[in-house]
MDAnalysis code that builds the backbone (N, CA, C; Angstrom):
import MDAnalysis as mda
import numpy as np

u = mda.Universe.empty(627, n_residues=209, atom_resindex=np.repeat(np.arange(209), 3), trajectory=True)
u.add_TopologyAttr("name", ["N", "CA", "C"] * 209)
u.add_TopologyAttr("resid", np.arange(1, 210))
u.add_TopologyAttr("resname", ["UNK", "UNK", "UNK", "UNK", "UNK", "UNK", "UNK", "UNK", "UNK", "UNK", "UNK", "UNK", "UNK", "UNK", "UNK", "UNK", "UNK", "UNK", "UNK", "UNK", "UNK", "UNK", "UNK", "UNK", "UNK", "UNK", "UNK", "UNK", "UNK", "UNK", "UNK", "UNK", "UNK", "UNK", "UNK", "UNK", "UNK", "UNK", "UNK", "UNK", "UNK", "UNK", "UNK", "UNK", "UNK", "UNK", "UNK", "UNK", "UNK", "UNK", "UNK", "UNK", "UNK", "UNK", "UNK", "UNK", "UNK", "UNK", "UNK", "UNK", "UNK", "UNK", "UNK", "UNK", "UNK", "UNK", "UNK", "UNK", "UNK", "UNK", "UNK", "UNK", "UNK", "UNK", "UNK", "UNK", "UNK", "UNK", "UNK", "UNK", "UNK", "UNK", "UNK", "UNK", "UNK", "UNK", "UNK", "UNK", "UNK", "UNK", "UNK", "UNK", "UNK", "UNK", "UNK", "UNK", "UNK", "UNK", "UNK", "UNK", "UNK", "UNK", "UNK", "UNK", "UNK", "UNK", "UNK", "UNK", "UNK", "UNK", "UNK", "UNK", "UNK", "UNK", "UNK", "UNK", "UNK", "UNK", "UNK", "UNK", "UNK", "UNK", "UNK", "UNK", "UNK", "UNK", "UNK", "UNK", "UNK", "UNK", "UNK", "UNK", "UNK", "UNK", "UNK", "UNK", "UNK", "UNK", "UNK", "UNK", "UNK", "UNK", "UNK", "UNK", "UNK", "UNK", "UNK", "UNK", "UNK", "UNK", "UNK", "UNK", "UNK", "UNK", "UNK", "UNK", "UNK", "UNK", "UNK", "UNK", "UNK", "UNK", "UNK", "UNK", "UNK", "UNK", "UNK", "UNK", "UNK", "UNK", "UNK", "UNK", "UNK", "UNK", "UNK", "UNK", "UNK", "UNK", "UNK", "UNK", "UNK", "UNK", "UNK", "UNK", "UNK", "UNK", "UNK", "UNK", "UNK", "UNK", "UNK", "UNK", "UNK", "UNK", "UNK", "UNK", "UNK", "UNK", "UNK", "UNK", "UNK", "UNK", "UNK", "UNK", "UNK", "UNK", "UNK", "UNK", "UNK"])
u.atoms.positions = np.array([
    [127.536, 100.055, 124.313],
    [126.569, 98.994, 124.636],
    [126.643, 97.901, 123.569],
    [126.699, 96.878, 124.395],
    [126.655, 95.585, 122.990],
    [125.558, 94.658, 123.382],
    [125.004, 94.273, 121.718],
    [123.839, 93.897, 121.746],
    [124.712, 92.716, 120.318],
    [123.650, 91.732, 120.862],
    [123.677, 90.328, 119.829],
    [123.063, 90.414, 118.749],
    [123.925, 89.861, 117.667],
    [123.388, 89.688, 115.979],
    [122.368, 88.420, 115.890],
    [121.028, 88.616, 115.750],
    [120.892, 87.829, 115.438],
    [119.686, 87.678, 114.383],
    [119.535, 86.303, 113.458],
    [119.044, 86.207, 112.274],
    [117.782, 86.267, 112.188],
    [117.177, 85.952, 110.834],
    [115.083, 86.406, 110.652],
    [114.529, 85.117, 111.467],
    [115.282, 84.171, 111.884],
    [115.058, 82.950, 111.937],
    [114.451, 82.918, 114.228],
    [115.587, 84.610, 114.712],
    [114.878, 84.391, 116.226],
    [116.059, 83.564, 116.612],
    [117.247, 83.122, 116.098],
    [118.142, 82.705, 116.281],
    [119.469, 83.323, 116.584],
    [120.539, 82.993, 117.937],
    [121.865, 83.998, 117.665],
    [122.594, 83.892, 117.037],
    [123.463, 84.456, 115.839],
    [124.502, 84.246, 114.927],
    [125.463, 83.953, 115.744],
    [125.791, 84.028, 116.685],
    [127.086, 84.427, 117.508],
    [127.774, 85.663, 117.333],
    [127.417, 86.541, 116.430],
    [128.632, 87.980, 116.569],
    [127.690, 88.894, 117.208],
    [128.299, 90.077, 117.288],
    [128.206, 90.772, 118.484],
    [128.239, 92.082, 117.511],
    [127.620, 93.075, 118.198],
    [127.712, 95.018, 117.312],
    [127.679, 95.714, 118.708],
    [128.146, 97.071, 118.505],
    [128.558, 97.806, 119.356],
    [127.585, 98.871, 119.186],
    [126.833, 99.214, 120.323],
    [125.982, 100.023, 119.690],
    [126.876, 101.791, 120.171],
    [126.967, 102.778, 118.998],
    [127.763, 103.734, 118.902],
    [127.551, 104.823, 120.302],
    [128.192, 104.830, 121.365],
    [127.707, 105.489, 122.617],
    [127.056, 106.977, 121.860],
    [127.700, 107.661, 121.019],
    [127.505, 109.090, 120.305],
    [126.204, 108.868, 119.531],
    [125.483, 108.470, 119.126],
    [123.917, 108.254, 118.714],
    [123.040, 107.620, 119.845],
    [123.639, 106.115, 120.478],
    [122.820, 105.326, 121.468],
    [122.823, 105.803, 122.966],
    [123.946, 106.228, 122.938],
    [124.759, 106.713, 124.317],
    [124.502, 108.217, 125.262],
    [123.592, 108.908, 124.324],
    [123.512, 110.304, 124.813],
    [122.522, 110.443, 125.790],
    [122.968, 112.149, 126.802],
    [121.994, 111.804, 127.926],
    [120.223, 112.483, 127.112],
    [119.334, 112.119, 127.141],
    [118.434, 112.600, 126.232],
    [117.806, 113.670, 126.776],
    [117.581, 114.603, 125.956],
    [117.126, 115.564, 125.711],
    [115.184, 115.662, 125.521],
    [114.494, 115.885, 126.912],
    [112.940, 115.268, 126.664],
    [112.615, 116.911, 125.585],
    [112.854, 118.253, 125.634],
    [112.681, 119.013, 125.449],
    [112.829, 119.008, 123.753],
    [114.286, 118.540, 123.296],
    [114.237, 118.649, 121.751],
    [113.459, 117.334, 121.270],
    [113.078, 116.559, 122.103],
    [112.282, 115.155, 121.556],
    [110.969, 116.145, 120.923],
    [110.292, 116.773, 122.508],
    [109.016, 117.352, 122.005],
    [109.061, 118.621, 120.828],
    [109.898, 119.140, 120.552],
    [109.880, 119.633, 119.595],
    [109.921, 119.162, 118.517],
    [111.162, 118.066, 118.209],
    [110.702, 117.397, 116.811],
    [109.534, 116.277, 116.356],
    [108.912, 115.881, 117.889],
    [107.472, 115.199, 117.645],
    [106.559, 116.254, 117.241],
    [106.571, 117.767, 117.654],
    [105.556, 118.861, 117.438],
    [105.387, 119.272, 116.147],
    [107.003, 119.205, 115.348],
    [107.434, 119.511, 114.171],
    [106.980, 118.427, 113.319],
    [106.516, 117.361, 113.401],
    [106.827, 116.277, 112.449],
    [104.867, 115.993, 112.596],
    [104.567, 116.232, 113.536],
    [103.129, 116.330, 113.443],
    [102.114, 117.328, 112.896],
    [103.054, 118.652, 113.211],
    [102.600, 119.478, 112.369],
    [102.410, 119.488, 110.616],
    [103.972, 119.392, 110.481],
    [104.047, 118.555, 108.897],
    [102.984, 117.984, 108.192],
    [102.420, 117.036, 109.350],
    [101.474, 116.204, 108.505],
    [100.432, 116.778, 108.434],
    [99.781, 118.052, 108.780],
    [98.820, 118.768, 108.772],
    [98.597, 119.092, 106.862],
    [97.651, 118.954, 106.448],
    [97.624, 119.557, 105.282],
    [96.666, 121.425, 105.188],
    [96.468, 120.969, 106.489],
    [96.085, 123.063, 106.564],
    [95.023, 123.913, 105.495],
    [93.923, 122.319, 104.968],
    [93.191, 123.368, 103.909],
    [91.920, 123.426, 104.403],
    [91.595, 123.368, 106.174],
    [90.414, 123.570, 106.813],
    [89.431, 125.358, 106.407],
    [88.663, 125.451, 106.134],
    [87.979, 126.658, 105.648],
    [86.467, 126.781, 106.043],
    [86.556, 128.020, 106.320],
    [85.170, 128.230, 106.513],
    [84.763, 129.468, 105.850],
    [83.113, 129.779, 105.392],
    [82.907, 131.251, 104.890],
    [82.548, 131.963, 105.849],
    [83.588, 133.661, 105.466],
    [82.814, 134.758, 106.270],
    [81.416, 134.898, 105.465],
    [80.798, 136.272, 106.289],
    [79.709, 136.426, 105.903],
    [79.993, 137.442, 104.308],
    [80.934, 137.742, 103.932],
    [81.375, 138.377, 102.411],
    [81.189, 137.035, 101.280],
    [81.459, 135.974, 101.730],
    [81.595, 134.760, 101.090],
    [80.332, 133.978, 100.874],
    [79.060, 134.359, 101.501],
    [77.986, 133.597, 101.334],
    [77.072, 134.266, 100.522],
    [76.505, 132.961, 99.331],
    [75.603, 133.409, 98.465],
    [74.414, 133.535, 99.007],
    [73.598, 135.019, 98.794],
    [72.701, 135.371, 99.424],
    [72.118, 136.564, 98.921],
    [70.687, 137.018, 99.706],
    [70.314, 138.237, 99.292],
    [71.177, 139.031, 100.425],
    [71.175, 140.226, 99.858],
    [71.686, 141.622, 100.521],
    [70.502, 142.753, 100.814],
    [69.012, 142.120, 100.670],
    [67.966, 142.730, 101.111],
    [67.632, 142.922, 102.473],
    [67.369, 144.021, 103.655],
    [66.862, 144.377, 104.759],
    [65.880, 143.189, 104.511],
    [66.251, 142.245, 105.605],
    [64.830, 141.509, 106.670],
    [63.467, 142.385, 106.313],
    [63.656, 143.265, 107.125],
    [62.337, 143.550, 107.935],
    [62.483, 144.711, 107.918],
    [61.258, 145.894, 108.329],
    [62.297, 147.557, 108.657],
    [62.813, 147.311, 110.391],
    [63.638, 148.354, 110.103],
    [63.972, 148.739, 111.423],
    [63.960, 148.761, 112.402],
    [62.393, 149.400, 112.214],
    [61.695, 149.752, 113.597],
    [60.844, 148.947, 114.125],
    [59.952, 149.107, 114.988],
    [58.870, 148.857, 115.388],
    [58.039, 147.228, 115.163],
    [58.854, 146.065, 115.218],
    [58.638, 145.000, 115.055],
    [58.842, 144.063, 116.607],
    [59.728, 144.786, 116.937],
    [59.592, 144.313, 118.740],
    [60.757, 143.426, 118.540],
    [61.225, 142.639, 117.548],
    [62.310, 142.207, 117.479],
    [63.497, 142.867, 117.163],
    [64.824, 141.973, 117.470],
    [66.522, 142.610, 117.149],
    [66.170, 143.375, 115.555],
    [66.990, 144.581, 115.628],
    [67.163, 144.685, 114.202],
    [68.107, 143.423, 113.806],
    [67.555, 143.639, 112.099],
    [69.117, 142.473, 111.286],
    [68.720, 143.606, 109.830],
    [70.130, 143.716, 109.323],
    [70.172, 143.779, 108.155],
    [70.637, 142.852, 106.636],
    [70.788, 141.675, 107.603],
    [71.339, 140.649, 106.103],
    [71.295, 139.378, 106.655],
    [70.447, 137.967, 105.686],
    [70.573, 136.829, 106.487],
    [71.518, 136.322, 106.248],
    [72.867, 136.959, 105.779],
    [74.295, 136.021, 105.714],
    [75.245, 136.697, 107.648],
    [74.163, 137.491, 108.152],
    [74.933, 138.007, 109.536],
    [74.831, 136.202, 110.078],
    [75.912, 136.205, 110.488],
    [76.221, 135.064, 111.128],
    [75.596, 134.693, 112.701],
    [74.558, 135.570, 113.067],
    [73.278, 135.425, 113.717],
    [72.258, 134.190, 113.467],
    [72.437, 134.308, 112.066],
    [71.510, 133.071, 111.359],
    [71.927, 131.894, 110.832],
    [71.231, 131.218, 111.060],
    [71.666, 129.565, 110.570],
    [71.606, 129.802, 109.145],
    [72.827, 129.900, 108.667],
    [73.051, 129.549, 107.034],
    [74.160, 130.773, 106.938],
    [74.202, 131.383, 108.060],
    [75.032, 132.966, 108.045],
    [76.181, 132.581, 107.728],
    [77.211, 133.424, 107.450],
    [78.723, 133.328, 107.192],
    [79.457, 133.020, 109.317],
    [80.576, 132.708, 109.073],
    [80.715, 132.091, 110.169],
    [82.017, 133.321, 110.976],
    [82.048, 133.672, 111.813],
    [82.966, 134.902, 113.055],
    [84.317, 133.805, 112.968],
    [85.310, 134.605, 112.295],
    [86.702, 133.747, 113.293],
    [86.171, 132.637, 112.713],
    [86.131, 132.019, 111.905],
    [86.607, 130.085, 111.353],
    [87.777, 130.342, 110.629],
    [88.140, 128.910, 110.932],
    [88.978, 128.669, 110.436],
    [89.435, 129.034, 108.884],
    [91.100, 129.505, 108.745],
    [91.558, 129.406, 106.942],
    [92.608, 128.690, 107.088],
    [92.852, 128.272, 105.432],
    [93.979, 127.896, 105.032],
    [95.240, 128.129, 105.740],
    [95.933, 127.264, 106.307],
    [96.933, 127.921, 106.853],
    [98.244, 127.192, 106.598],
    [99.046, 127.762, 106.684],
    [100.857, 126.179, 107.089],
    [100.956, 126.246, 108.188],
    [100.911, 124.955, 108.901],
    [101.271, 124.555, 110.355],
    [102.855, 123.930, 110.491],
    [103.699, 124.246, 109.339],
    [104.993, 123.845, 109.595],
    [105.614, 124.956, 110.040],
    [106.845, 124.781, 111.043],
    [107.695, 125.956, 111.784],
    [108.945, 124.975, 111.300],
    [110.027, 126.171, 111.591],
    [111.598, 125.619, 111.296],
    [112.470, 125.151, 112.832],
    [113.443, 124.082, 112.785],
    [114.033, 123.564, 113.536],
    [115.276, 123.791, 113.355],
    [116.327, 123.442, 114.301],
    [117.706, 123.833, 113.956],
    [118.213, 122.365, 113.733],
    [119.159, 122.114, 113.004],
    [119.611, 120.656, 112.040],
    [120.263, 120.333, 113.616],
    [121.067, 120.469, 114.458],
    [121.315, 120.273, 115.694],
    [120.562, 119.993, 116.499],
    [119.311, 120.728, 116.649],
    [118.213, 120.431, 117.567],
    [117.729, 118.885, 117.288],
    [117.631, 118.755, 116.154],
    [116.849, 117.676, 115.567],
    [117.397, 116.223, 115.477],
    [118.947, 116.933, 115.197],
    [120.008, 115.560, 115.349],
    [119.933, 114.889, 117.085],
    [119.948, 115.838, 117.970],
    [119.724, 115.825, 118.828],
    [118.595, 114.812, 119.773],
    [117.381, 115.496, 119.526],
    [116.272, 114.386, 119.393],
    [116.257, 113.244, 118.664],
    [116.863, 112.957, 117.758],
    [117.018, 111.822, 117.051],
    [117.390, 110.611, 118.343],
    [119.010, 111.403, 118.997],
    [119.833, 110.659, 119.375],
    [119.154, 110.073, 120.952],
    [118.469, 111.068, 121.171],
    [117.634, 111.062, 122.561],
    [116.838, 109.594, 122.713],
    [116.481, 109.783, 121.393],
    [114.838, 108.681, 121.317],
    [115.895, 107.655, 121.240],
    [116.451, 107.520, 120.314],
    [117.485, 106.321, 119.848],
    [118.241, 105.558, 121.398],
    [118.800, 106.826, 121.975],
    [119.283, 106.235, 123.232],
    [118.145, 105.912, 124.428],
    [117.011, 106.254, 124.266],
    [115.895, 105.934, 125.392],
    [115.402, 104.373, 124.581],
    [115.654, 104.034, 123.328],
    [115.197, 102.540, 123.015],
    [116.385, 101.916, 123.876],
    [117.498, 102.497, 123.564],
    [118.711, 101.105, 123.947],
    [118.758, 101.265, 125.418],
    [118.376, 102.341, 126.250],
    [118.378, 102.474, 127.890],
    [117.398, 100.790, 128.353],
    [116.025, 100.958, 127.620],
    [115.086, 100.509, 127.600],
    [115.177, 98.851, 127.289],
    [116.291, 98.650, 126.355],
    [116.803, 97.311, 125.633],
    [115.451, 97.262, 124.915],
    [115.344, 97.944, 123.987],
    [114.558, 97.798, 122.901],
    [115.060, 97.685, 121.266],
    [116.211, 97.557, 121.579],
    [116.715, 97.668, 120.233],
    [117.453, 96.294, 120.008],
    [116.425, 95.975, 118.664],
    [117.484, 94.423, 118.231],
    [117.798, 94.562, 117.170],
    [119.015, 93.727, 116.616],
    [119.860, 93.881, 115.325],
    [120.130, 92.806, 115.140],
    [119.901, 92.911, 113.778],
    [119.337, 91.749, 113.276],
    [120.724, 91.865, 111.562],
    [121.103, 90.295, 111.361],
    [121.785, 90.610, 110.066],
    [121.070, 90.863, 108.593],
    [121.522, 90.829, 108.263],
    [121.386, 91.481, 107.059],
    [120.796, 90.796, 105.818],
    [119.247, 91.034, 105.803],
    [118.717, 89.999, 105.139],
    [117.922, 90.439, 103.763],
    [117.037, 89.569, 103.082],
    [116.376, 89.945, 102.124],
    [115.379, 88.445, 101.649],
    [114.069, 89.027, 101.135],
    [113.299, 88.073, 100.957],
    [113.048, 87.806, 99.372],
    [112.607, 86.325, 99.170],
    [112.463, 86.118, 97.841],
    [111.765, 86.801, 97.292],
    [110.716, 87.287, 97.644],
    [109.594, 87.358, 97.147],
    [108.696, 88.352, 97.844],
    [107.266, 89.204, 97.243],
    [107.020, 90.454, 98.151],
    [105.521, 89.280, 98.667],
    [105.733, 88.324, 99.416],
    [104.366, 88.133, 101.135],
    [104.179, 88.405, 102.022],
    [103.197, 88.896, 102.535],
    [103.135, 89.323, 104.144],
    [103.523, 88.157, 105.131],
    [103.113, 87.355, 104.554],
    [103.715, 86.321, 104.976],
    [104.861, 86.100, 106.224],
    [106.354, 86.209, 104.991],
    [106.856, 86.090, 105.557],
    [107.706, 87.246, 106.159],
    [106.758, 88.707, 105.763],
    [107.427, 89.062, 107.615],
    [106.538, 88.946, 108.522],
    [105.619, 88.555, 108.010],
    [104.581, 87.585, 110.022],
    [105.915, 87.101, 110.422],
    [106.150, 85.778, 109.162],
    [107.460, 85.151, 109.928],
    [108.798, 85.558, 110.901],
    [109.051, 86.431, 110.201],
    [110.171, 87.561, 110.884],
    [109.440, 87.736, 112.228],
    [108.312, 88.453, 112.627],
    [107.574, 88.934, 113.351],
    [107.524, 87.899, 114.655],
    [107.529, 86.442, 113.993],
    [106.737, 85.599, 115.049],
    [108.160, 84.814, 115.685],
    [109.094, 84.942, 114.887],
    [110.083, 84.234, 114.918],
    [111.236, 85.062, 116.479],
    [110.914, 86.642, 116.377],
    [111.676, 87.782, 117.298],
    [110.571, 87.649, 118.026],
    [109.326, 86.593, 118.046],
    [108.452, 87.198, 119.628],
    [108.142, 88.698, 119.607],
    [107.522, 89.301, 119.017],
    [106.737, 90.593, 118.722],
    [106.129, 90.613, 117.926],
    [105.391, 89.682, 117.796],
    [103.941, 89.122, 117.566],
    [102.708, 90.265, 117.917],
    [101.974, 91.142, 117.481],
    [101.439, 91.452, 118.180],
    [101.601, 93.420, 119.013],
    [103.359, 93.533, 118.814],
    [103.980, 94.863, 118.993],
    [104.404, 95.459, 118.336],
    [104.043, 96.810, 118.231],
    [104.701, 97.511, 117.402],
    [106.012, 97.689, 116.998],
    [106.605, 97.861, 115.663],
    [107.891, 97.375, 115.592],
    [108.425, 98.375, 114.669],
    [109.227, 98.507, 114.323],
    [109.980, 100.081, 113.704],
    [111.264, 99.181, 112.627],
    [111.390, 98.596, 111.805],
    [112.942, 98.041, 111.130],
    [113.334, 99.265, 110.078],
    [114.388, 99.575, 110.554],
    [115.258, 100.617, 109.758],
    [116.316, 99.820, 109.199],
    [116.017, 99.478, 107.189],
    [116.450, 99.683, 106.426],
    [118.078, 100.472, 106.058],
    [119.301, 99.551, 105.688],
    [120.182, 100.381, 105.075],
    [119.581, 101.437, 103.930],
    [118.927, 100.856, 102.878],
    [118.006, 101.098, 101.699],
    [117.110, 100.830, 101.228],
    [116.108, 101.425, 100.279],
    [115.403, 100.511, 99.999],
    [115.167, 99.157, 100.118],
    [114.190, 98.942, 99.814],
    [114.181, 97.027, 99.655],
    [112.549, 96.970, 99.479],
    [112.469, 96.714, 98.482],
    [110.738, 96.663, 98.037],
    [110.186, 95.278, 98.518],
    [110.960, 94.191, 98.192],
    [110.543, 93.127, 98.744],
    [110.026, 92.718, 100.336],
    [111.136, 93.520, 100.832],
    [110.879, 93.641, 102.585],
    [109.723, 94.552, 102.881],
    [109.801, 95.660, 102.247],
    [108.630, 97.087, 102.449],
    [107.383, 96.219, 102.101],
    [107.017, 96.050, 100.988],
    [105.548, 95.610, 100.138],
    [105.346, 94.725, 101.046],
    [106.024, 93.971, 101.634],
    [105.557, 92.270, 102.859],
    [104.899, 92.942, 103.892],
    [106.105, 94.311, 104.489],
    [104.927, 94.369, 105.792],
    [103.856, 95.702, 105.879],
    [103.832, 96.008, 104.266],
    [102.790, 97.201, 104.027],
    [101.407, 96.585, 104.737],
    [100.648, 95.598, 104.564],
    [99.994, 95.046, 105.489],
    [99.313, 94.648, 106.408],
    [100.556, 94.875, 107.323],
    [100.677, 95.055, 108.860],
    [100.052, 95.995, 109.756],
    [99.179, 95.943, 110.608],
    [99.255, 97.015, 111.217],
    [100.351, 97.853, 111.842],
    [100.786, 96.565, 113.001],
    [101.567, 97.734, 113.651],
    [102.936, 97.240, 113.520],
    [103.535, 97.496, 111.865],
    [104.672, 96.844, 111.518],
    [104.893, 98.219, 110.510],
    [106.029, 99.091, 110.650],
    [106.790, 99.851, 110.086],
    [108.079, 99.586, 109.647],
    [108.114, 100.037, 108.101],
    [109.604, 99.769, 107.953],
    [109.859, 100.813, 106.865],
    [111.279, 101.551, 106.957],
    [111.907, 102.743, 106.608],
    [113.153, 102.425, 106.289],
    [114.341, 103.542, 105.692],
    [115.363, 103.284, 105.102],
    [115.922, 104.373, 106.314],
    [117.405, 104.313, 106.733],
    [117.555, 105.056, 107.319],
    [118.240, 106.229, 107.463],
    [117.753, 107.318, 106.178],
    [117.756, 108.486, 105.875],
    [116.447, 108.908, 106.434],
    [115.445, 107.940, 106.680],
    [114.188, 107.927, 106.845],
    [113.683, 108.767, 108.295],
    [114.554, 108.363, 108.798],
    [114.669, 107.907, 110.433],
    [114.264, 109.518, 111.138],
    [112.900, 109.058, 111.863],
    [112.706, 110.317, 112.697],
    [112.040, 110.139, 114.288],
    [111.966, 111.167, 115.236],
    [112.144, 110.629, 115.928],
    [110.225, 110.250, 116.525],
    [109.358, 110.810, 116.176],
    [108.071, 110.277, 116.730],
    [108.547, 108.470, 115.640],
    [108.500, 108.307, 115.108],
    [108.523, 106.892, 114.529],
    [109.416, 106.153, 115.870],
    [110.657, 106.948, 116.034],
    [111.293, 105.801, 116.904],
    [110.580, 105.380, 118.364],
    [110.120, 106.958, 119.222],
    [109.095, 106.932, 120.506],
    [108.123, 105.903, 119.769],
    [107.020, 105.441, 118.785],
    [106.201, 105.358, 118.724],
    [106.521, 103.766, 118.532],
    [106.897, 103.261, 118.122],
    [107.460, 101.930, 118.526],
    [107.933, 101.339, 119.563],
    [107.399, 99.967, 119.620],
    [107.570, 99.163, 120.732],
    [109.325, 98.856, 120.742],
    [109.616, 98.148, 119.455],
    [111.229, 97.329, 119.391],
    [111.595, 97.901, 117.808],
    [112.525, 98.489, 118.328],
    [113.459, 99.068, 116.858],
    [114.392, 98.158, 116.313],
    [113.884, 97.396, 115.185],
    [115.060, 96.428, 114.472],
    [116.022, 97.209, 113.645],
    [116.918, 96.908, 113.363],
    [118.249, 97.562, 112.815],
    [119.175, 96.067, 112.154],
    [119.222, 96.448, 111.032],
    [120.117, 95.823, 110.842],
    [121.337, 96.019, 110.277],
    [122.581, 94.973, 110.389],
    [123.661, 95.512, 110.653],
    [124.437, 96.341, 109.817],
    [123.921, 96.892, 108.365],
    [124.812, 97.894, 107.543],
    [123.921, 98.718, 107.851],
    [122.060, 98.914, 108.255],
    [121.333, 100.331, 108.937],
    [122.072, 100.910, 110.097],
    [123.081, 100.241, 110.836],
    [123.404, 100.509, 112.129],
    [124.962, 101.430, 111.721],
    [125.566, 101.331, 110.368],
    [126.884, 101.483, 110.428],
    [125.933, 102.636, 109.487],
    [124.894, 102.863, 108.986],
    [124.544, 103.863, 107.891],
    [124.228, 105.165, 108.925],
    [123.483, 104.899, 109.998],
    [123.257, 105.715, 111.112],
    [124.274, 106.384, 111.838],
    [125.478, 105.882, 111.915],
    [126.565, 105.989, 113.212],
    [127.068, 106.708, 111.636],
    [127.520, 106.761, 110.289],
    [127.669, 107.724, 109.447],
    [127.246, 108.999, 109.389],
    [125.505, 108.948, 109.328],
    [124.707, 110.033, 109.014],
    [124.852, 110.787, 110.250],
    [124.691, 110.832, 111.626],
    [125.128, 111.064, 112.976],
    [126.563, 111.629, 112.629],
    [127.406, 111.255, 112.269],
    [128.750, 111.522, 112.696],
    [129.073, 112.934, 111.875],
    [128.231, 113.410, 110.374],
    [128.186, 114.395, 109.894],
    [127.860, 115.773, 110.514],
])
């Protein structure tokens, strides 16, 4: 698939990139997508939700009441989780919500999402740029200049670039990553995936491993 180079400016350079059929080109896989969106959401879980049993609550350990003959339930302790202030049945602990994936599975889904942007013509590539200076500014400019003003947008980075990152930290719905970075709820979750043209030859590398 070939798609046009063109500059921050919303303008065409005139050259042309090939987008790699073996990353862009594959038939996608909805099954390993949802797994590595399940995996990557889980991740972000930090898992330190807690609650106390009734062993865990400071309290007396004195009989209520006696036994018998009160016409009410017996209870023997106001930490029974009967009572408001009681220790709590089954709450939640600490847990890890991360599971393991197979490096195939995942490459996989990568390539899925990647090829459902370019099915979609969502993917623009853009050359290879860098800003003076760290303003939000001017990646509004970038922003307003590609007409996605307004949409969520995904630019995958050859590398770093603090100047470009810190501009559209910002942003709401403006993401930008290096593309070692690259996963696949980020790519679904974007409107238009910018790439530019040494991110595109860094990808069709990392893929080809």
């Amino acid at each position: 698939m070939e798609v046009k180079v063109i500059n921050i400016s919303g303008k065409e350079t005139g050259a042309k990139v090939q987008l790699p059929e073996s990353v862009f080109g594959v038939t996608p896989s909805d099954h390993a997508i949802y797994l590595d969106v399940k995996q990557y959401l889980a991740n972000q879980r930090q898992g330190t939700h807690k609650s106390k049993q009734r062993n865990e609550i400071a309290g007396s350990t004195r009989k209520l009441y006696k036994q018998k003959g009160t016409g009410g339930a017996r209870a023997g302790s106001i930490k029974s989780p009967l009572f408001n202030g009681g220790g709590r049945v089954f709450g939640p602990q600490p847990r890890d919500y991360s599971f393991k994936l197979n490096k195939k599975l995942k490459s996989l889904a990568r390539k899925s999402a990647l090829s459902y942007k370019a099915q979609d013509n969502n993917v623009v590539v853009l050359e290879d740029f860098n800003f003076d200076n760290i303003k939000t500014k001017n990646y509004i400019n970038l922003v307003n200049a590609l007409n996605l003003a307004g949409e969520k947008t995904l630019l995958v980075l050859p590398a770093q670039n603090n100047n470009i990152y810190l501009s559209s930290r910002n942003i709401q719905k403006a993401k930008v990553i290096t593309a070692d970075q690259l996963n696949t709820y980020d790519v679904l979750n974007a409107g238009k995936l910018l790439l530019t043209a040494n991110s595109l030859k860094t990808l069709e590398e990392a893929f080809a491993k």
